[in-house]
N, C-alpha and C positions, 0 to 999 in steps of 0.2 A: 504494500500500500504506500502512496507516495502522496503527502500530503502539502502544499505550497502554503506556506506561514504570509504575511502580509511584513511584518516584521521579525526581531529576533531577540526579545527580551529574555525568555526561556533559556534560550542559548546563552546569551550574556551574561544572565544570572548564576547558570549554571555553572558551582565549582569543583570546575573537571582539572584533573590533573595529565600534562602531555604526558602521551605514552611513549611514540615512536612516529615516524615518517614511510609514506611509502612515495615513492619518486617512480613515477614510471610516464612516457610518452610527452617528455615537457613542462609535466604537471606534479605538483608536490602535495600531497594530501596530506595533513597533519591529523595525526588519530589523536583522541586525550580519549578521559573516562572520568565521571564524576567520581566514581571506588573504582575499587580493583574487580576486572574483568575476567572470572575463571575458565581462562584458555591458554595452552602453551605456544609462543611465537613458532618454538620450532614443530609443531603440530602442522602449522600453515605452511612453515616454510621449509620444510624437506630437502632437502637437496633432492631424493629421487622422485619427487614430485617435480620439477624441474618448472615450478610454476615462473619463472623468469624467461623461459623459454614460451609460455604458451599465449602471454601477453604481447601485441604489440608496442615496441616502444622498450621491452622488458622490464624489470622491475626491481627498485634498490631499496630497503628497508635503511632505513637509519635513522640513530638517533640526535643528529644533529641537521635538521633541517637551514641550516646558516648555508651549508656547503650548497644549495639550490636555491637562496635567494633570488635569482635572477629568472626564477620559473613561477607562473600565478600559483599562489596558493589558493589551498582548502580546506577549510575545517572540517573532520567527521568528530562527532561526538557517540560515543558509545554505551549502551544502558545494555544492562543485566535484566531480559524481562521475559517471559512463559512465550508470546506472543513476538514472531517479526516483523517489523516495519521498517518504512525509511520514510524521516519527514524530511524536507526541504524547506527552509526558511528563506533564505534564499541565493543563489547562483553559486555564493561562497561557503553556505553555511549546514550540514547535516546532521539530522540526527538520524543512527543506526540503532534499533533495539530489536533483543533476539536473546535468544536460549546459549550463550558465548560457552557454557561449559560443555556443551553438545558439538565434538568434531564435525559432524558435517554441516551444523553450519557454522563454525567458526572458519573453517577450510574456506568460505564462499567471500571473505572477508577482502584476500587480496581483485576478486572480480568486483567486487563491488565499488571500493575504493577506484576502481580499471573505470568503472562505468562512470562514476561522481565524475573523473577526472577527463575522459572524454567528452562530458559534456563542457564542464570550464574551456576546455582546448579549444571550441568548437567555439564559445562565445568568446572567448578572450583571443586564442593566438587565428581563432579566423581558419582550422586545419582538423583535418579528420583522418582517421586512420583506415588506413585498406588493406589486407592482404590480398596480393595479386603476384602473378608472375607472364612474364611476357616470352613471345618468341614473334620474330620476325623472316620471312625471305628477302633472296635477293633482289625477288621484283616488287618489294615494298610490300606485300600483302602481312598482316599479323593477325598474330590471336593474344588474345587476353583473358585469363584465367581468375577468377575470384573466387576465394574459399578460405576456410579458414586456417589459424594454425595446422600443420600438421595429417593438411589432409587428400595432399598428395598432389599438388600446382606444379614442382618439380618433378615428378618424377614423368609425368605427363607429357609437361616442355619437351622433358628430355628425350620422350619415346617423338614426340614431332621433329625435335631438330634431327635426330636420326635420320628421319624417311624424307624430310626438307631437300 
């Protein structure tokens, strides 16, 4: 559920403490939490989950957002609650609430943050994200390919440039 605030007093009021940063595709999303949130980072962040690889843009977890000053930022604010939501106050500002000490959906946490953050990209840097892969001949004719991570743009190309 996604709900558009007119304002952000809630937000503002709210004394959340920063947790961590997730930087991915130009865009810096600064997570906090009003308490502590029962979920392990490295739950989400696996190495063989290879969730940096499935993102465009990929994905840098830090805790010193200074290092991407020069990227728009975005608040997420995160609640501990039975029920999940994402409200929107607005363009800069979210609140995420959800069941944090349940893996699958804390795991959903770096997509969502992916999503918040494409949409800033899209009103602020004016840019959007595509997966695509291209092949072209020599008498100018191409084809263009769209899909997602992972799910086979490459290896496609490659069986065309073959037969090209």
């Amino acid at each position: 559920m996604l709900n558009m605030k007119e304002n952000t007093p809630i937000f503002k009021e709210s004394k959340s403490e920063f947790m961590f940063s997730l930087v991915t595709g130009f865009t810096c999303v600064n997570v906090s939490s009003s308490k502590s949130i029962g979920f392990n980072l490295r739950d989400i962040f696996d190495p063989q989950n290879h969730i940096e690889r499935r993102l465009p843009g990929g994905l840098i977890l830090t805790n010193n957002p200074s290092n991407f000053s020069q990227y728009p930022n975005v608040d997420l604010l995160l609640e501990d609650k039975p029920e999940a939501s994402l409200e929107m106050f607005d363009s800069k500002h979210f609140r995420l609430s959800g069941p944090f000490q349940r893996k699958e959906f804390s795991r959903r946490l770096p997509y969502i943050a992916y999503n918040i953050a494409e949409r800033l990209r899209q009103e602020v840097l004016h840019m959007s994200s595509l997966h695509a892969a291209a092949v072209s001949t020599k008498d100018g004719k191409s084809l263009l390919i769209l899909g997602d991570k992972g799910s086979g743009k490459n290896i496609i190309i490659t069986c065309f440039w073959s037969i090209l």
